[in-house]
C-alpha positions in Angstrom: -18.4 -12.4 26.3 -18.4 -9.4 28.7 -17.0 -6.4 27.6 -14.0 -6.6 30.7 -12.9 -9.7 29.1 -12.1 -8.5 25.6 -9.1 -6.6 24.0 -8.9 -5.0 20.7 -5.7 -3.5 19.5 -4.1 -3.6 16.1 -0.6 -4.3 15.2 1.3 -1.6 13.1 5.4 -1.1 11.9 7.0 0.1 9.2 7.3 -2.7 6.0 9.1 -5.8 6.9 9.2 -5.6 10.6 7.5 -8.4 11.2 3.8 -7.7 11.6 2.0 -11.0 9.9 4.8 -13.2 11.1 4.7 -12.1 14.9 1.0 -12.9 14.5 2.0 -16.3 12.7 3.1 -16.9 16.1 0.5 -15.5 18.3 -1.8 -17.8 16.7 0.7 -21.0 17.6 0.8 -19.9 21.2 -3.3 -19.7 21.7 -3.2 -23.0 19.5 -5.9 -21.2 17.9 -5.5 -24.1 14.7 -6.4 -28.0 15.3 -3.0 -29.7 16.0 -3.0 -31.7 12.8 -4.4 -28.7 11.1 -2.0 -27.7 7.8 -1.4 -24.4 7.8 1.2 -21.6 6.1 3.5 -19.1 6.8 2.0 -15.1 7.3 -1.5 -16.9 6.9 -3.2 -13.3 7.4 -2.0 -12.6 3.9 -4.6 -14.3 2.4 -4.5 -12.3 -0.6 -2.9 -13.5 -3.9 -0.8 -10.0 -4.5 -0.4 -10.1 -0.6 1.5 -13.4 -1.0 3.5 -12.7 -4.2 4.9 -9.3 -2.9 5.7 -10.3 0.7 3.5 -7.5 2.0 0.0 -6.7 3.4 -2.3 -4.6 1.8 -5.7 -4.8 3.3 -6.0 -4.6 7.0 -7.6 -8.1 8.7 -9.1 -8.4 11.7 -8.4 -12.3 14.0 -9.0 -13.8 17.2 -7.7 -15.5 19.8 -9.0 -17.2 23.2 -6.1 -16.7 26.0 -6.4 -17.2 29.7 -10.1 -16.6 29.9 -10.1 -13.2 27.5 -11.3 -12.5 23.8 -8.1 -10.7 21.8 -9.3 -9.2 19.1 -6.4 -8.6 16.9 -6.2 -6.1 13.5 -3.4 -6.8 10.9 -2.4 -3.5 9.4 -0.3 -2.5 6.1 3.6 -1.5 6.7 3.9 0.0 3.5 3.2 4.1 3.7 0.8 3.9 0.1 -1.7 2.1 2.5 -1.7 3.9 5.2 -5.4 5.0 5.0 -6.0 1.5 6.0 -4.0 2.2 9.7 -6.2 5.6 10.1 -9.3 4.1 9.8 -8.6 0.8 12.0 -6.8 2.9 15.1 -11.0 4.0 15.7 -11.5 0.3 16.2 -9.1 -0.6 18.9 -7.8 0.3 22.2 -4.4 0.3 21.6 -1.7 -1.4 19.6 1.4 -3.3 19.3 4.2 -0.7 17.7 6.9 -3.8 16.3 10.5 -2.4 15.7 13.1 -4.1 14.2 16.2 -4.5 16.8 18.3 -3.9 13.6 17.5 -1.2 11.8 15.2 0.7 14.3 12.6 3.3 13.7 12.0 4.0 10.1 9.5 6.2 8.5 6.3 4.7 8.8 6.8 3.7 12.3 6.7 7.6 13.0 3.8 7.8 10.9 1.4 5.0 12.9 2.7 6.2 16.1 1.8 10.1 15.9 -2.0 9.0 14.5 -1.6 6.2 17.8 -0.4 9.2 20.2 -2.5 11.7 18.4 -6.0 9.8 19.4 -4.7 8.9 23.2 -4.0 5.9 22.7 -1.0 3.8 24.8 0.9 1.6 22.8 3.1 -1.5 23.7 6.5 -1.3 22.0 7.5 -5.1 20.4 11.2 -5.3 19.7 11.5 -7.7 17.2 14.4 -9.9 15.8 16.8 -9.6 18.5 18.6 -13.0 17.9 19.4 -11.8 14.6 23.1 -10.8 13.8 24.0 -6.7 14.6 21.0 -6.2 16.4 20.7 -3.2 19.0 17.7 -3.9 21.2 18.9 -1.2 23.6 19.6 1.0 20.7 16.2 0.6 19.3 14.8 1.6 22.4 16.7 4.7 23.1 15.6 5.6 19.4 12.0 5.0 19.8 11.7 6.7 23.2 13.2 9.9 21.6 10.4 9.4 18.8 7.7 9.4 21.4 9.0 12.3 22.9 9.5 14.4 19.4 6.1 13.4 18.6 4.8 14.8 21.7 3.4 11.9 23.6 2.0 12.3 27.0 3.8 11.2 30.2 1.7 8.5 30.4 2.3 7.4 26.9 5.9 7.8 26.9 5.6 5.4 30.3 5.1 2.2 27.7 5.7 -1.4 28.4 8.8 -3.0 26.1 9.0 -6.3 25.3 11.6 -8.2 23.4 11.4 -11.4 21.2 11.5 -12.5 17.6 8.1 -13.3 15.8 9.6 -16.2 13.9 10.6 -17.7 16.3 7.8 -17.4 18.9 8.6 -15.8 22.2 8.6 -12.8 23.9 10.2 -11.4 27.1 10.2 -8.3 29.2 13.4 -8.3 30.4 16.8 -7.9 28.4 18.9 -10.1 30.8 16.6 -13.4 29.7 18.6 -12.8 26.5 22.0 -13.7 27.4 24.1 -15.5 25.2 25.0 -18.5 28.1 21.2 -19.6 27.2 20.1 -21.2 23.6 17.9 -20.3 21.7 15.9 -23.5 22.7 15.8 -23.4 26.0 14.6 -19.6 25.5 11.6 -20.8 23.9 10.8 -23.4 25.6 10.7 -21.0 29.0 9.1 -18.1 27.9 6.7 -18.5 24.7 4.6 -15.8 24.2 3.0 -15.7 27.6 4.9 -12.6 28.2 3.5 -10.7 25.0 -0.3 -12.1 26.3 0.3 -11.0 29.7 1.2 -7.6 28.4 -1.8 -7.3 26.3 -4.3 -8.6 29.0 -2.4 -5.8 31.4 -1.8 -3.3 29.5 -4.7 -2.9 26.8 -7.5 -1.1 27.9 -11.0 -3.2 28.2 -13.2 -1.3 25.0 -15.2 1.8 27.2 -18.3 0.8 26.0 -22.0 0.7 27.8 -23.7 -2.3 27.6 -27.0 -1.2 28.4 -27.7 1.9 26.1 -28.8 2.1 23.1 -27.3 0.2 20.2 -24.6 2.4 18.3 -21.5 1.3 15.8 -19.6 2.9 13.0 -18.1 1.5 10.0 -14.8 1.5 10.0 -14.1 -1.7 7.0 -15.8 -2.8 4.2 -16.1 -6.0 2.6 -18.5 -7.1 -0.2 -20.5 -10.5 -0.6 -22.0 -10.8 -3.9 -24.8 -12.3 -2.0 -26.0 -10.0 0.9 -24.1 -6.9 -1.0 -22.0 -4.6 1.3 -20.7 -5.4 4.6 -19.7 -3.2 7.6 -16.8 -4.0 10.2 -16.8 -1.8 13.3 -16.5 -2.3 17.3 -20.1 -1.6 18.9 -19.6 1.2 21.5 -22.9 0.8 23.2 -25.9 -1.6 23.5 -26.5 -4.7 21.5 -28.3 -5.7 18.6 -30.1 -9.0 17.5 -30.9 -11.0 13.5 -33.7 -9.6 12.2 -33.7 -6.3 14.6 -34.0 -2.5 12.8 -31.6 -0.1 12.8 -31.0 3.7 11.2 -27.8 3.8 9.5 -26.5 7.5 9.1 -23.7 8.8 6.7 -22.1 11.8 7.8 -19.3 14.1 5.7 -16.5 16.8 6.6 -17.4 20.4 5.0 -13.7 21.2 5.5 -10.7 19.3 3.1 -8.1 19.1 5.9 -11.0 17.5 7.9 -10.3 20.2 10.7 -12.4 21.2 13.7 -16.2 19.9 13.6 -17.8 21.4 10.9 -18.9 18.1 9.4 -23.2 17.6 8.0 -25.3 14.7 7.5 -25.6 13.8 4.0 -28.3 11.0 4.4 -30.6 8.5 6.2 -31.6 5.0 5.7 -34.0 2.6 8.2 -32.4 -1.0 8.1 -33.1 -4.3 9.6 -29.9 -6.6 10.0 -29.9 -9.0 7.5 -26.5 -11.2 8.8 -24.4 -10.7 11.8 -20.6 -12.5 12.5 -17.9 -11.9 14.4 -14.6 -13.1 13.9 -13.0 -16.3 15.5 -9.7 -17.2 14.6 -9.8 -16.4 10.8 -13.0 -17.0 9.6 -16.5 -15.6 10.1 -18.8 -17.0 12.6 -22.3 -16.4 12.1 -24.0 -14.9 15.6 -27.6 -14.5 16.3 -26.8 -11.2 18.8 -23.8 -9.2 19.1 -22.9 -6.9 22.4 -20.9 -4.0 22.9 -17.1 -4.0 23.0 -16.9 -7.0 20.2 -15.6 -6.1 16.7 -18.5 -7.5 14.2 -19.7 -7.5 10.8 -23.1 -6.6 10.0 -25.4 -6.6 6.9 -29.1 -5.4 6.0 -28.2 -2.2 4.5 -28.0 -1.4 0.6 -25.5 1.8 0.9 -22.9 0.8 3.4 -19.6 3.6 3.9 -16.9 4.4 5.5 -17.7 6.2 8.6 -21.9 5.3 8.4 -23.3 5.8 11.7 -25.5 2.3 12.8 -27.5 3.2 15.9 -31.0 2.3 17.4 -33.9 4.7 16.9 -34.0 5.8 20.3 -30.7 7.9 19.6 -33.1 9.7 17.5 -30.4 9.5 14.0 -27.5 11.5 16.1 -24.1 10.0 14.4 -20.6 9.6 15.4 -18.5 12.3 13.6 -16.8 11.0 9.9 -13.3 9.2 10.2 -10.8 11.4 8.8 -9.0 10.3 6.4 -5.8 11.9 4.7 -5.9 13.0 1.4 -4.3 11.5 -1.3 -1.2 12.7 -3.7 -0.4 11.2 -6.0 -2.8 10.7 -9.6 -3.0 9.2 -13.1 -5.7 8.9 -15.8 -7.1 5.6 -16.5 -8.4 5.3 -20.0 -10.1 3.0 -22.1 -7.8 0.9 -24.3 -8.5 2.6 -27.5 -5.2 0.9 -29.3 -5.6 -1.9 -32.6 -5.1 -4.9 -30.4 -8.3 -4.1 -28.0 -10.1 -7.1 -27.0 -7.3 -9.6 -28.6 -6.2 -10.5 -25.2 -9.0 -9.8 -22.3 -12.2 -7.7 -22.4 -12.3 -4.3 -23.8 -13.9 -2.1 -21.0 -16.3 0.9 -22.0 -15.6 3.8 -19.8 -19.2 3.2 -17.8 -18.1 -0.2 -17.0 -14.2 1.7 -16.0 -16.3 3.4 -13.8 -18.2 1.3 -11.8 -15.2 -0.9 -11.5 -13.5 2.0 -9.7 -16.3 3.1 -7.8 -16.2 0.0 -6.2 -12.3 -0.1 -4.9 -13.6 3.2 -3.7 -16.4 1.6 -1.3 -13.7 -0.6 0.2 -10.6 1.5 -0.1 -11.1 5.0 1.4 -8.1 6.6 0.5 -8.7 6.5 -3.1 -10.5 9.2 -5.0 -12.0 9.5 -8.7 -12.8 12.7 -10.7 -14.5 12.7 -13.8 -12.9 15.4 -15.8 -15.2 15.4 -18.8 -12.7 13.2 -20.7 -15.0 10.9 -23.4 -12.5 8.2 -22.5 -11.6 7.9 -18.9 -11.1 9.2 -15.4 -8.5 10.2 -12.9 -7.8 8.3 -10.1 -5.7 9.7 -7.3 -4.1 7.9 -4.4 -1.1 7.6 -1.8 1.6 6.7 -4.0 2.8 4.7 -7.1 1.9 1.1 -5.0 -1.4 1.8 -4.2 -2.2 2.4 -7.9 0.1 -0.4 -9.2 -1.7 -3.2 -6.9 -5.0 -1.9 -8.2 -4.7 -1.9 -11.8 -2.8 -5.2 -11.4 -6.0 -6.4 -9.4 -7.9 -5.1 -12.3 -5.7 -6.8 -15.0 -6.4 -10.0 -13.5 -10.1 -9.6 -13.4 -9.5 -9.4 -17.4 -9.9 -5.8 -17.8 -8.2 -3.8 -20.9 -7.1 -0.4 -20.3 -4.3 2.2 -20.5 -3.0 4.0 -17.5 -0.8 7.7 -18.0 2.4 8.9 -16.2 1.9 9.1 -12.4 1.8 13.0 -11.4 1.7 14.6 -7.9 -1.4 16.6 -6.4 -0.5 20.5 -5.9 -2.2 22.8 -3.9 -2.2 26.7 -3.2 -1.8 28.3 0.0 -1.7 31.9 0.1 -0.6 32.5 -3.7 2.3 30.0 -3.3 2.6 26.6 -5.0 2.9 23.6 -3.0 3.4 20.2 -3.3 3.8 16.9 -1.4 7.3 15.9 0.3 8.5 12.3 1.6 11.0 12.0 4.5 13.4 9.9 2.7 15.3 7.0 4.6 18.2 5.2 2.7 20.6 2.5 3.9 23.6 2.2 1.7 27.0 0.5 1.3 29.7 3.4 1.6 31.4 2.6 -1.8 27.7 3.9 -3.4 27.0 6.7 -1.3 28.2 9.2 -4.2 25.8 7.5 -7.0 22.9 7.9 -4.5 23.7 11.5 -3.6 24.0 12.2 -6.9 20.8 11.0 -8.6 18.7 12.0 -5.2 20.6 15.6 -5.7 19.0 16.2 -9.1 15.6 15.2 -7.8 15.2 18.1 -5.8 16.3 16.0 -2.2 17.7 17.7 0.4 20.4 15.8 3.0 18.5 16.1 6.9 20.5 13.7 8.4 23.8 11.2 7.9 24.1 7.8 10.5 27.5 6.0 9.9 25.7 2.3 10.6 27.9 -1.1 11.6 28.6 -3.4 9.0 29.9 -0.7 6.6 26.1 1.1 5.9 25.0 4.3 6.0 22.2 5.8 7.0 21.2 8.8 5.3 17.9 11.2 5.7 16.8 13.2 2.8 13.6 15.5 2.6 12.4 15.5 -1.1 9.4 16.0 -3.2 7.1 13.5 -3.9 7.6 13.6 -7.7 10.9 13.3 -7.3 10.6 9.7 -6.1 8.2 8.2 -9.1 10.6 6.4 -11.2 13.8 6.2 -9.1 13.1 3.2 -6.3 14.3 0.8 -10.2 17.5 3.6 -10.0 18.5 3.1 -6.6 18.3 -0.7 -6.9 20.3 -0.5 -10.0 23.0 2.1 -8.9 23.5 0.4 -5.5 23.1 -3.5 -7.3 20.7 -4.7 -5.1 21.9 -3.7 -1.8 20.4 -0.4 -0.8 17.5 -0.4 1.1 15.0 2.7 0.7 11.6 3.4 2.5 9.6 6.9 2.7 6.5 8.2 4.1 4.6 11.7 3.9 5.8 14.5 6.0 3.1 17.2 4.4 3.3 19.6 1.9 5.9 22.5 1.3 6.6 24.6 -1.8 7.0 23.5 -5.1 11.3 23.0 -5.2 11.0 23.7 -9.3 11.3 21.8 -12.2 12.9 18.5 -12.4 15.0 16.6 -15.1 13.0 14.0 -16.8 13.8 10.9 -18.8 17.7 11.5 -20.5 16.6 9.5 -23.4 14.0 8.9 -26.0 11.8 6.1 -27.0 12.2 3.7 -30.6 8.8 4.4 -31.8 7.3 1.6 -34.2 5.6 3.2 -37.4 4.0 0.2 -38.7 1.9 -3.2 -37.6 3.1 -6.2 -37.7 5.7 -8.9 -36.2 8.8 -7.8 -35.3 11.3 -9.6 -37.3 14.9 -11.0 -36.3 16.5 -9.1 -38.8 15.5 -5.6 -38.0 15.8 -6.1 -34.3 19.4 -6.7 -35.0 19.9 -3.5 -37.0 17.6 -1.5 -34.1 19.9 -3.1 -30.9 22.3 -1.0 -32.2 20.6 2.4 -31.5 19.4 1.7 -28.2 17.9 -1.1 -25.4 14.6 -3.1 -27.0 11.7 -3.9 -25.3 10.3 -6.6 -27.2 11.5 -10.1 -29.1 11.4 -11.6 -32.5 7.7 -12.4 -33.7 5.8 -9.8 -31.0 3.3 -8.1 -32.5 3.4 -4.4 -33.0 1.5 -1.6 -34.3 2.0 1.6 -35.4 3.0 4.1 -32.2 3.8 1.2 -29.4 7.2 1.6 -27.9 9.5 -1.0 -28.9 12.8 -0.4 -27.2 14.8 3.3 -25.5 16.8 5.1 -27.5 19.9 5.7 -27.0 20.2 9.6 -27.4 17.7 12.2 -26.5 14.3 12.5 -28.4 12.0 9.5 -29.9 13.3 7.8 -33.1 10.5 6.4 -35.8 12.0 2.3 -36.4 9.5 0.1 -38.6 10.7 -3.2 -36.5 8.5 -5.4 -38.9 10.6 -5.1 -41.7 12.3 -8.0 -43.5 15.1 -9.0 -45.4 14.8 -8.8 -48.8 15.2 -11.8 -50.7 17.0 -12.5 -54.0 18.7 -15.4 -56.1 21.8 -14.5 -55.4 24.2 -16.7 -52.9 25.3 -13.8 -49.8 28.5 -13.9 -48.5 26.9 -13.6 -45.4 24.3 -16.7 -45.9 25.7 -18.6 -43.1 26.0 -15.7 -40.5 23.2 -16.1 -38.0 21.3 -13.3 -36.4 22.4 -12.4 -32.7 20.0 -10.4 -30.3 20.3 -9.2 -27.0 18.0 -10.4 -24.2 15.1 -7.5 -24.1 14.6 -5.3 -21.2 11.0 -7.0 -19.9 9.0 -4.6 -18.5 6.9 -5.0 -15.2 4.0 -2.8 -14.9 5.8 -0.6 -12.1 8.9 -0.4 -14.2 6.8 0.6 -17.0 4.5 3.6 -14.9 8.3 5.0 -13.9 9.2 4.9 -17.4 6.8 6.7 -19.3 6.8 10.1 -19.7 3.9 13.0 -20.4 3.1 11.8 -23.9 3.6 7.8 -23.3 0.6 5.2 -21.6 1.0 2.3 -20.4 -1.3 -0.5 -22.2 -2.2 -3.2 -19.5 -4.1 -6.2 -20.4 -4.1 -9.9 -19.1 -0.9 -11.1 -20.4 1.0 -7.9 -21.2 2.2 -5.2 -20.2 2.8 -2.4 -23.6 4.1 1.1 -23.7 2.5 3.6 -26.3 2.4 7.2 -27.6 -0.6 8.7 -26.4 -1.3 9.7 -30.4 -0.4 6.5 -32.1 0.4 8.1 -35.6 3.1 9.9 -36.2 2.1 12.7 -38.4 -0.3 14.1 -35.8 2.2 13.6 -32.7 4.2 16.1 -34.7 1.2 18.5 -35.2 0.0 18.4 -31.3 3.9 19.0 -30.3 4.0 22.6 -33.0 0.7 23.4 -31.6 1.6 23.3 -27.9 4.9 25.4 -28.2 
């Protein structure tokens, strides 16, 4: 298809505004499925995790076929501890759909996707979603995102954007307010408009890709995805030319000489000639195999061994001159991953060496560009950094269910020193929150080093508050706030850079019931040990000497031997007939566990459990590493 008759843009929002579902939708409208075809709801979340969690995590590109044109669509992540993925997809496309939901407005990330959008040139379209729903503020919405454009310092002609209004579950779209009011149902609303509106816009609005057909071939990388047949394969739009099966090409890896990726020092770190091996582009969902490929079409290509992020693919007549590297932010957040070196290794998945932890992390890295590894010397594992607590969580779950053993540490942020001051990540902080909670919340948030930017009194009896706070002081309370506001508060947070370090903050109030021996846990001691605190485990578990069975319930760890049992006489008890009675233990889930543990603590992940442990299992030399490090 001609370049003029294609449109790439990708679709970005903040978490749960309805990015998957709206495309749900699009797909219906283009009837891009068979009519009899079965298929289910957010079917770009293909992924298993994707599906469980309600969110997306890697970024997928679809097509459609409407009125004559080629829409090339890009789902994105919402959630801010993926945002590396948005970064490197907004070099792909032309523009993109911004979503916001009628109700609650622009939230954190939304800033974040729009000031990369803004920050490249880019135009977007503005999708007001959910404006059926009950207490939504289309208008409101609006006013609010056209004062972000502005603080974000968007262009005149950017902050001239088309709106649209609809709801992406139930499949239309219109331009103008007025088709929205209440004298018409919501049937005869979709029945008139559709989505025809939302295509219109994109076939208007969107840019055709500013490509030249006739120059040399030339692409970058900008996705990854690995075949364990042809090896590595590059996603990118092709700016210029075309390329065949079978033809040669020069792929070129380039690399920025400064951290913060600024200005254009950047140097070529190395070479390869190529011949393509496979070539598809995308239709629909799936992969269709092409013999040629022309510029302005998003396509995956194949032939090299060293695929990356960024690689340069171009013909040799541009005589190995490559595209500058994507930038990429850096990441914050990091935690060891070790090899599993507790008593029950290898009882319940495989026990990894730390070369095979390696190469299993090397290759998330290939794919996932905002993670980094640093071997520190450690003789038994590595430290991984990323954007946040969820970007770590999803990959050692992803791990866990490949059957990998390991143990993970205590999540800790990435400082840095600028001009002999200490700094260190902060989050712009959004919370909704029933008013009878808003004391709890200030509170806890007040301790964790969070400072208030902004209070909105919201309908319905929420408020809205805006709190700037350090990134550490955010690992371990999203469980908190659920808790303290029981299930009804609503918090979401992004980046906003670094600032100086606010001091130290108060760590876990209470200690951890230590086992001293290995064994099953018996009914009978579990009883007695209830009684000094909250326990993690049941009757029967096994459990070996320096797991974590259970929190204490004072300050500082308590030694318990939970496999001890009743001792048994001839004599009749008193209390024969008395049966034992046990609270229902605190499960818990590998996120609740990472908040949990503290400095000294690991978390033991395996294929069916999650464990918590003292990073010295026996006791006698946990007490001679604490004298020697006062």
């Amino acid at each position: 298809m001609q370049a003029n008759k294609i449109r790439n843009l990708a679709i970005v929002a903040h978490i749960d505004h309805g990015k998957t579902t709206l495309i749900d939708s699009i797909f219906k409208a283009a009837q891009t499925f068979k009519e009899h075809s079965k298929t289910v709801e957010r079917v770009m979340d293909s992924g298993a995790l994707e599906r469980e969690r309600g969110i997306t995590i890697r970024s997928k590109p679809c097509t459609v076929e409407w009125g004559g044109y080629l829409i090339n669509i890009i789902d994105t992540p919402g959630h801010a501890d993926f945002s590396g993925e948005v970064e490197r997809i907004l070099s792909t496309v032309d523009s993109v759909i911004l979503i916001v939901d009628a109700n609650e407005g622009p939230m954190p990330q939304t800033r974040y996707v729009l000031k990369h959008a803004l920050s490249i040139g880019m135009k977007p379209i503005l999708f007001i979603n959910k404006v059926d729903r009950e207490g939504a503020d289309p208008q409101g919405a609006l006013n609010n995102t056209f004062d972000l454009f502005f603080e974000l310092g968007a262009t005149d002609e950017q902050a001239d954007f088309p709106v649209l209004y609809g709801s992406g579950l139930d499949g239309w779209a219109v331009k103008d307010l007025k088709a929205l009011e209440p004298s018409s149902d919501k049937n005869s609303r979709t029945e008139r408009g559709g989505m025809d509106d939302l295509f219109q816009a994109i076939i208007d609005y969107v840019p055709a890709p500013d490509v030249k057909p006739d120059a040399p071939f030339l692409m970058q990388v900008s996705t990854l995805a690995w075949n364990e047949y042809v090896g590595r394969i590059g996603c990118g739009k092709i700016l210029q030319g075309s390329i065949r099966k079978g033809e040669p090409f020069l792929r070129t890896s380039t690399k920025w000489l400064t951290a913060d990726h600024s200005g254009s020092e950047w140097k070529i770190t190395g070479t390869e000639n190529a011949r393509v091996a496979q070539l598809w582009v995308t239709r629909g969902l799936e992969r269709v195999e092409a013999d040629e490929v022309t510029a302005g079409d998003i396509v995956w290509l194949t032939g090299s061994n060293e695929i990356d992020i960024g690689d340069t693919f171009s013909s040799a007549e541009l005589d190995g001159k490559p595209l500058p590297p994507l930038s990429i932010e850096e990441p914050t957040v990091s935690m060891f991953f070790l090899v599993n070196s507790g008593p029950f290794a290898g009882r319940e998945g495989q026990a990894i060496t730390l070369r095979q932890l390696k190469a299993r992390l090397e290759r998330e890295m290939h794919v996932n560009v905002s993670l980094r590894m640093e071997d520190l010397g450690r003789p038994d594992g590595v430290k991984v950094s990323g954007r946040g607590e969820l970007q770590l969580g999803i990959l050692i779950e992803e791990m866990r269910r490949e059957g990998m053993e390991f143990c993970v540490s205590k999540p800790e942020v990435i400082t840095e020193t600028r001009d002999g001051q200490l700094m260190e990540p902060y989050e712009q902080l959004i919370v909704d929150v029933p008013d009878e909670y808003q004391g709890v919340v200030f509170e806890k948030l007040a301790k964790r080093k969070a400072k208030v930017k902004n209070i909105e009194n919201q309908a319905r009896g929420l408020l809205r508050i805006e709190f700037e706070i350090p990134t550490r002081g955010l690992i371990g309370y999203r469980g908190e706030f659920l808790t303290d506001t029981r299930g009804l508060g609503i918090m979401s947070n992004c980046l906003v850079g670094y600032n100086v370090w606010a001091g130290d903050l108060t760590s876990r109030s209470r200690g951890a019931l230590v086992s001293l021996d290995t064994g099953e846990a018996t009914a009978y001691q579990l009883e007695n040990l209830q009684e000094r605190g909250t326990l993690f485990i049941a009757p029967l578990e096994a459990v070996y000497n320096g797991m974590i069975v259970g929190e204490n319930s004072r300050p500082g760890d308590m030694p318990c031997n939970p496999t001890k049992k009743k001792q048994q006489t001839n004599h009749r008890s008193a209390t024969k007939e008395l049966t034992t009675k046990l609270d229902v233990p605190r499960r818990m889930s590998l996120e609740k566990a990472m908040e949990w543990i503290e400095n000294d603590e690991l978390v033991e992940v395996t294929p069916q459990s999650v464990r918590l442990r003292k990073a010295i299992l026996d006791e006698q030399e946990r007490r001679k590493a604490a004298r020697r490090s006062a």
